[in-house]
N, C-alpha and C positions, 0 to 999 in steps of 0.2 A: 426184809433184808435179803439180799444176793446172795447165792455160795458160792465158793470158787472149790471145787474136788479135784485134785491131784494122785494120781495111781502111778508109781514108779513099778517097774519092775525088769529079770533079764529075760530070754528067750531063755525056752530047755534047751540041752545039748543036743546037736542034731535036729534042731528046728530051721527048716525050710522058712528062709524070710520071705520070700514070696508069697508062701500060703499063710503067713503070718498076716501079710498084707492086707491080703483081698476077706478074711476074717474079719481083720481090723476094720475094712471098708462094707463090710454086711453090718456087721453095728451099728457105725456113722451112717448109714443108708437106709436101714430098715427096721433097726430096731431102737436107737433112739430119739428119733428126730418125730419118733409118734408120742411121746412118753409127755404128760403135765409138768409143765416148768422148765421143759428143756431150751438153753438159750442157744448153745454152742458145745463143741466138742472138737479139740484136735490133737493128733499123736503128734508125737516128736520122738527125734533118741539124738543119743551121744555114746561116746567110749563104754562109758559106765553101765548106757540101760536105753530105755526106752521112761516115755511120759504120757499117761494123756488125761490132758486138760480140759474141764468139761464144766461150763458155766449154767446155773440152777438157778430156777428165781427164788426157791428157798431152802433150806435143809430139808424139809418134810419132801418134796419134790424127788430129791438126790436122796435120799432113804426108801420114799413108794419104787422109785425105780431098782434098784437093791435088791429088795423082796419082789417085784413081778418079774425081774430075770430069773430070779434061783429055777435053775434047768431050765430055760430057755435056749435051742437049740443054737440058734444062732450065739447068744454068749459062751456057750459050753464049747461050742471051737471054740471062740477067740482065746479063752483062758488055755483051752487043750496045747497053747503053744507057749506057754510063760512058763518059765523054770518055777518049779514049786520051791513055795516059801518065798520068794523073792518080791511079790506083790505087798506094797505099799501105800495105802492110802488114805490121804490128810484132805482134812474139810476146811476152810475156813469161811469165816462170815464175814460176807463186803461191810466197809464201813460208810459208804454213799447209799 
């Protein structure tokens, strides 16, 4: 079965959305699209926040990738720009 991973969260205050971006686009470019089970990934935001959506071929997949981030440079920007505490994120399991 599929997961679908959801991560809500805001910018810190004083975070440069720009350099928020192009972090966000080192991720999507080079560090997940190499990872096992990786289907897809896209940000989005609204008023509220920011999203990004990132489709697994399974749980186990979207948990290895978890654990081989932790300190990985490229992830460690992209978080450097999220207001702490405000990251959010729900798993679910496709039903197809």
């Amino acid at each position: 079965m599929g997961l679908i991973e959801t991560t809500t969260f805001r910018l810190a205050a004083g975070a440069n959305e720009q350099a928020f971006l192009r972090a966000d686009r080192r991720v999507q470019t080079e560090l997940i699209p190499n990872q096992p089970g990786f289907l897809r990934r896209t940000t989005a935001r609204s008023d509220e926040g920011w999203l990004v959506l990132t489709l697994w071929a399974s749980a186990e997949h979207a948990h290895a990738f978890g654990e081989a981030t932790v300190g990985d440079p490229v992830q460690l920007e992209f978080e450097s720009h999220l207001e702490p505490g405000s990251e959010v994120t729900r798993r679910y399991e496709t039903l197809d």
